[in-house]
C-alpha positions as a printed Julia matrix, in Angstrom:
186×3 Matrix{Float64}:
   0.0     0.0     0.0
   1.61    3.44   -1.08
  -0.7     5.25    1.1
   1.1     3.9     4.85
   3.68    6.02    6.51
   6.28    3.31    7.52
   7.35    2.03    4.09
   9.38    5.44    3.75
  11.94    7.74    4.19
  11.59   11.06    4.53
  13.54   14.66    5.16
  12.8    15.94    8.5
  11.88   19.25    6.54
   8.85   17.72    5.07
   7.47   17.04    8.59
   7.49   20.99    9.74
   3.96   21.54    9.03
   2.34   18.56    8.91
   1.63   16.33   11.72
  -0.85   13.0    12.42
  -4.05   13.84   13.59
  -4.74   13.07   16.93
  -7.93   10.71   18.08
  -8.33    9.51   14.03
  -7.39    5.57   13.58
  -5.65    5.18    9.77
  -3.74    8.95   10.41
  -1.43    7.54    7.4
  -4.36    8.72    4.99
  -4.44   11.84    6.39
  -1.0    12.92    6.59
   0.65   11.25    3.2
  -0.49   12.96   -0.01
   0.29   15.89    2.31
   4.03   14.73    2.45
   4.3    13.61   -0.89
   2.68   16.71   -2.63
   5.51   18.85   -0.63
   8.24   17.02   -1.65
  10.69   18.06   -4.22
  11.44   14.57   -5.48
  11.28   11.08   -5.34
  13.14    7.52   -5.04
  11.56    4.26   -5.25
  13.22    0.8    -4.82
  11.89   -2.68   -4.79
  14.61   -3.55   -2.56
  13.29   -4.68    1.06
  14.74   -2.67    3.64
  12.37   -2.94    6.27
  10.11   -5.73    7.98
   6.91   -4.67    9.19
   4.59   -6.87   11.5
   1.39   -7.07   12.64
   0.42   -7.9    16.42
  -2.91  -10.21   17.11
  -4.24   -6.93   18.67
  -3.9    -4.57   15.65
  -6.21   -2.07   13.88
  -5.6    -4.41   11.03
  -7.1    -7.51   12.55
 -10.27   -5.51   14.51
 -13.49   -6.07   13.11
 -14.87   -2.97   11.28
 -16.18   -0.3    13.7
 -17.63    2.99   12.24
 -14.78    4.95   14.0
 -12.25    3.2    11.7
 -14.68    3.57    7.93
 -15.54    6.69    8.94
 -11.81    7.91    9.89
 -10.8     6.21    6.5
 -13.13    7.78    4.71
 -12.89   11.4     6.12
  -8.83   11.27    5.06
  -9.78   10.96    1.28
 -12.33   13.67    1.56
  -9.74   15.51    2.96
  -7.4    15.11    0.53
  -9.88   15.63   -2.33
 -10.43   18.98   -0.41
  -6.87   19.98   -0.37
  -6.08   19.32   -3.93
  -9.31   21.87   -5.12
  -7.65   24.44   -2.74
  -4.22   23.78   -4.67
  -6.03   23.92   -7.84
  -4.87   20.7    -8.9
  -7.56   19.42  -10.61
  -6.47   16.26  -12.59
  -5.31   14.86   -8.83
  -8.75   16.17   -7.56
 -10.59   13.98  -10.1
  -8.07   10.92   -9.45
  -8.77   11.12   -5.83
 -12.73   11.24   -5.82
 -12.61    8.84   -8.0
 -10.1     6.63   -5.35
 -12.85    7.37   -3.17
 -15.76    6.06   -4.56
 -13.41    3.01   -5.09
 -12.77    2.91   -1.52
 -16.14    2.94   -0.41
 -16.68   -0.34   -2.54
 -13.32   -1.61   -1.36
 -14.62   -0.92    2.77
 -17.92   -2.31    1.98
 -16.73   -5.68    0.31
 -14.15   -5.55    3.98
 -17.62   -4.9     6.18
 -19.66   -7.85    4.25
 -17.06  -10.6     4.76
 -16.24   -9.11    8.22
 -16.93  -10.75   11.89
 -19.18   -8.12   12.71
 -22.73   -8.75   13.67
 -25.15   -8.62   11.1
 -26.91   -5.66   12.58
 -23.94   -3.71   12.84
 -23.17   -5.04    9.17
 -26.47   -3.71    8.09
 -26.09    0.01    9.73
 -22.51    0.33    8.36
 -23.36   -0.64    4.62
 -26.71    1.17    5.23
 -24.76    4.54    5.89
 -22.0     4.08    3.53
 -24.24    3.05    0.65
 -25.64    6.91    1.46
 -22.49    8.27    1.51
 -21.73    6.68   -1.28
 -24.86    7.94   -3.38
 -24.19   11.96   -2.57
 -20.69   11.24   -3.28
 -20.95    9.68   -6.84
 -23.37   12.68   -7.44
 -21.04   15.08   -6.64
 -18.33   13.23   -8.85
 -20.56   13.29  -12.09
 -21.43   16.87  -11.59
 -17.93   17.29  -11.23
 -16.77   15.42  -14.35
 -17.06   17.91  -17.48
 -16.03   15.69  -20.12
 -15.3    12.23  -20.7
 -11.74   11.09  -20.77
 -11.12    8.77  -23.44
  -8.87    6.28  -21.51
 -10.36    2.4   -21.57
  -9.07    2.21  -18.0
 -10.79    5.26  -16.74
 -14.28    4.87  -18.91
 -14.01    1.04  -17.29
 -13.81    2.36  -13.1
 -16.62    4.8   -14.27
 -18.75    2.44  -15.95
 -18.43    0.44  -12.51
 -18.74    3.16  -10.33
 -22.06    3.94  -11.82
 -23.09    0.43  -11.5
 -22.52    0.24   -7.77
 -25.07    3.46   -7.53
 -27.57    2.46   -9.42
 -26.97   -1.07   -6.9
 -27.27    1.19   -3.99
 -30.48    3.02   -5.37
 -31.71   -0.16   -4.97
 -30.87   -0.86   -1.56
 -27.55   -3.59   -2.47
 -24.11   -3.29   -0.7
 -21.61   -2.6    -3.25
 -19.28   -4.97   -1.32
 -19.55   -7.5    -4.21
 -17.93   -4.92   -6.58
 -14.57   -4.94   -4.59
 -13.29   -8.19   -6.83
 -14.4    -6.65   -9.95
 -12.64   -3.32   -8.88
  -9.46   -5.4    -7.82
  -9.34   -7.21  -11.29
  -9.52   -3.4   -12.95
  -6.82   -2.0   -10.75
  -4.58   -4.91  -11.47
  -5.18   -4.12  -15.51
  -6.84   -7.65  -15.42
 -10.15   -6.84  -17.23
């Protein structure tokens, strides 16, 4: 995942301004397109340089409270927020588009979660409303088609999910679909 903190390296510099949010779980989607917009340049490697592990009492391994889909959530609407103020549209459509993908990807986590059904229910229930106003707000945003096959594909699936949602369906079963697309499989 590019979006966690702990897979890189940084200049102390970039960290002046910008720090994690305090009470939000997930403060890695918060504070990284932050870091990575105010950097000068970049370095990649697919060298491993660092382990990373995951304890039995982890974020990771909890079942799916609100507190953690709604933090997760908020953190992209942030960030689609701070790339309008920047004027940086072609990232601003990008990452309202990664949201409406992430609300399929969190509702495909919720419906094979451990949670209780109810709780399953209320969670997809409010998401799937989220979801609705937000794919509004992304088609009234769009102005013109693109024609990449890649992008007219995620659209053409993001519109199916609403029009599941008008009728009262979790998107969840959308996340393999979405995963296939990502991966340039379909």
């Amino acid at each position: 995942k590019k979006v966690v903190v702990w897979n890189k390296l940084y200049k102390k510099e970039l960290w002046q301004n910008i720090r994690f949010p305090l009470g939000r779980l997930h403060e890695d989607e918060f504070t990284t397109f932050r870091i990575l917009y105010e950097a000068k340049t970049f370095a990649e490697t697919n060298s491993y340089l660092h382990g990373y592990m995951q304890t039995k009492n982890s974020i990771m391994r909890q079942t799916i409270k609100a507190k953690i889909v709604q933090d997760n959530l908020e953190a992209y609407i942030e960030a689609c927020k701070f790339f309008k103020e920047r004027n940086e549209l072609e990232i601003e459509v990008k990452t309202r588009r990664k949201l409406l993908e992430y609300y399929i990807e969190l509702s495909g986590k919720v419906l094979s979660s451990d949670n209780e059904e109810n709780e399953k229910k209320e969670l997809l229930k409010n998401m799937g409303n989220d979801y609705k106003i937000l794919y509004e707000n992304y088609i009234d945003f769009i102005k013109e088609n693109t024609d990449d096959e890649y992008e007219n594909k995620v659209d053409s699936l993001l519109d199916r999910a609403y029009i599941t949602l008008k009728n009262n369906v979790c998107v969840g079963e959308y996340w393999n679909e979405l995963q296939k697309l990502i991966k340039k499989e379909i």
